[in-house]
N, C-alpha and C positions, 0 to 999 in steps of 0.2 A: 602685674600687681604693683611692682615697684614705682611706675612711673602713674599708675592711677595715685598715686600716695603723693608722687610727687605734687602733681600738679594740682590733686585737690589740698594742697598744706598751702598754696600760694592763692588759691582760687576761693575755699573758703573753707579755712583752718580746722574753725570748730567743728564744723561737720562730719569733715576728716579725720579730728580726732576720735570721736564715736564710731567711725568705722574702722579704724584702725582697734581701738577698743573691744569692738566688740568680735569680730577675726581673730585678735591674739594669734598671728602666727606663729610659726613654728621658728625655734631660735636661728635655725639659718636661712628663711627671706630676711628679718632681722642685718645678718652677719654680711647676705648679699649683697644687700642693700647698701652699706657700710663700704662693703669692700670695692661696688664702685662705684659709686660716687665719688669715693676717696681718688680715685684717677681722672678724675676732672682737675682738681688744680695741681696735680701732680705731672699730668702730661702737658697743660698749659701753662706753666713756667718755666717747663723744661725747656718749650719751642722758645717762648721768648727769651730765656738764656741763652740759648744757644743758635738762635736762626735772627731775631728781630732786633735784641741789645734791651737794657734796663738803661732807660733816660732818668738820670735823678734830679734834673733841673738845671745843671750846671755842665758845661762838656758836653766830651761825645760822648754814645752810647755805652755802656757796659756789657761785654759777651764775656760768657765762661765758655772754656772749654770742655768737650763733649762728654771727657770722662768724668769732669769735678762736679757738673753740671747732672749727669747721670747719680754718683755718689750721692748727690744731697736730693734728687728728688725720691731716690729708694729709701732714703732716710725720713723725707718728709713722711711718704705714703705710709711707713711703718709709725712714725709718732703719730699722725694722724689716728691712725686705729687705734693706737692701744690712749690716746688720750679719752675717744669716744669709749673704750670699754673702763676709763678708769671712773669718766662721768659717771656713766652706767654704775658701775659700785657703790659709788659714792651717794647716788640717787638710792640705790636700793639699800647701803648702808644706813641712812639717813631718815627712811620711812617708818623704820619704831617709835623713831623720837615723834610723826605726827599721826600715830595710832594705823598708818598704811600695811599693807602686807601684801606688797606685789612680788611676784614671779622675781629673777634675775632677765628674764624676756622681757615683761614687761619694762623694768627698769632701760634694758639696751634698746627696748620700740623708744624709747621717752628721749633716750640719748642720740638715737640717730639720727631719727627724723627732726629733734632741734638742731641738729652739728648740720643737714644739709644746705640750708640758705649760705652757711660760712665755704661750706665746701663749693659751692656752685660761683660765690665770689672767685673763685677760683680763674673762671672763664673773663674777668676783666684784666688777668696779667696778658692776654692778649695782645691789650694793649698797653706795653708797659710803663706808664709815665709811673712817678710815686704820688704825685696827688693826686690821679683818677682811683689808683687803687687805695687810699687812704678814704677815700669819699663812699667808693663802691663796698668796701673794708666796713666802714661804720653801718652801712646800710643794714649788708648783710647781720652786720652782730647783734644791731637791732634788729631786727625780722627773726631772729633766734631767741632771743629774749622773749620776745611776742610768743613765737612757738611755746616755751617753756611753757610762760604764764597761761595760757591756755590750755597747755596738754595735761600739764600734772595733775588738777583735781581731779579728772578724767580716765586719764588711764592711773592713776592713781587708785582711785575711786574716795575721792575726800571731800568733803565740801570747799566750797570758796577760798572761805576763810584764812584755813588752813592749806590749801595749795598755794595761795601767795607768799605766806611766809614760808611754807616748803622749796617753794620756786627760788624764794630769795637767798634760802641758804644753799641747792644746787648752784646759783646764778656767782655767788660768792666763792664756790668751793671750786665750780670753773674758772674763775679767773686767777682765782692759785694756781691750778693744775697748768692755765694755760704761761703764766710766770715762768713755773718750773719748767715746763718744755723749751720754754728761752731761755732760760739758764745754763739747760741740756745743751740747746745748741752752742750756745758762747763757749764751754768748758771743752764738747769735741773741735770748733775751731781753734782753743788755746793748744790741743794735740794733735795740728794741720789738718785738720778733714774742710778744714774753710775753705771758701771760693776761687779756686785758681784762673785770673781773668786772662785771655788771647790777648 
C-alpha cells in the first residue's frame, strides 16, 4: 500500500490524493509510512559520511567518523518524525480557522505524504557534492509544496479557495518548524554533539 501511495503521488498526484482520501487508513499505515521512508536519507548520509566523504567544493573530501556520524543520523531520523508529526498538528491545529474538521489521521496522511519527496531527496547525498544536493534539495521542496497545494482541499475536504490559503499557512508554519529544527541542531553542536571529522 505504502509504495502504491508512493508512486502514484509522483505519477499522478491528484488522483492519489482521492485515493488516499477515500481509504483513510488506519493511523499506523500513516506512522509506517513515516517511519520508513524517514531511513532513506538517514541511512544515505550516514554512507556518505562515512564511506564516500562530503565534497564542499573546495579540498579534499570530508569523513566523519563512524560513532559522530551514527550520533547525528539517529538524531536526524528522530527530528525527522517528530517534525512530520508537528506539521501534522499544526495542519490539524489550523483547520478551524478554514471551517475543516479532519481526523488527527487525516491531518498525519497530509503531512506525510507531503514530507516524502524531501525525504526521498535524501537518495542524492549518495552523491555528495553540495551543489548537486542544494539543486536536488530545492527540487524536492518544490514537488512538496505541489503535494500540499494539491492534497489539502482534498483530504481536507474544502474547496479550492480555501485550501490555498490553508496550504499557504501550513507551507509558512513548515518553514518555522523547519528554522527551528536548525536552531535545534546549532544549540546541540554548541554542547559537542557536532561532527567529529577522521
Amino acid at each position: 500500500m505504502i509504495l502504491n501511495h508512493l508512486m502514484g503521488l509522483y505519477t499522478h498526484p491528484k488522483q492519489e490524493w482521492h485515493t488516499i482520501e477515500q481509504s483513510h487508513e488506519a493511523l499506523k499505515s500513516s506512522l509506517s509510512h513515516v517511519l520508513l521512508i524517514a531511513l532513506i536519507p538517514v541511512i544515505c548520509t550516514f554512507i556518505a559520511a562515512t564511506q564516500i566523504g562530503w565534497n564542499l567544493g573546495v579540498g579534499e573530501p570530508l569523513f566523519l567518523t563512524q560513532q559522530s556520524a551514527l550520533i547525528m543520523s539517529v538524531s536526524m531520523y528522530f527530528g525527522l518524525i517528530a517534525g512530520v508529526f508537528a506539521l501534522a498538528y499544526l495542519a490539524f491545529w489550523m483547520a478551524k480557522t478554514f471551517d475543516a474538521k479532519p481526523s488527527f489521521t487525516q491531518a498525519l496522511e497530509l503531512a506525510s505524504y507531503t514530507a516524502t519527496p524531501l525525504f526521498m531527496v535524501g537518495l542524492a547525498s549518495l552523491y555528495p557534492a553540495l551543489w548537486f544536493m542544494m539543486v536536488v534539495g530545492l527540487i524536492g521542496l518544490a514537488y512538496s509544496v505541489y503535494l500540499l497545494y494539491t492534497g489539502v482541499p482534498i483530504i481536507m475536504n474544502i474547496p479550492e479557495e480555501k485550501g490555498f490559503i490553508y496550504a499557504s499557512s501550513v507551507v509558512t508554519a513548515g518553514l518555522v518548524l523547519l528554522v527551528a529544527l536548525m536552531a535545534t541542531s546549532v544549540i546541540l553542536w554548541s554542547f559537542g554533539l557536532g561532527p567529529m571529522y577522521q
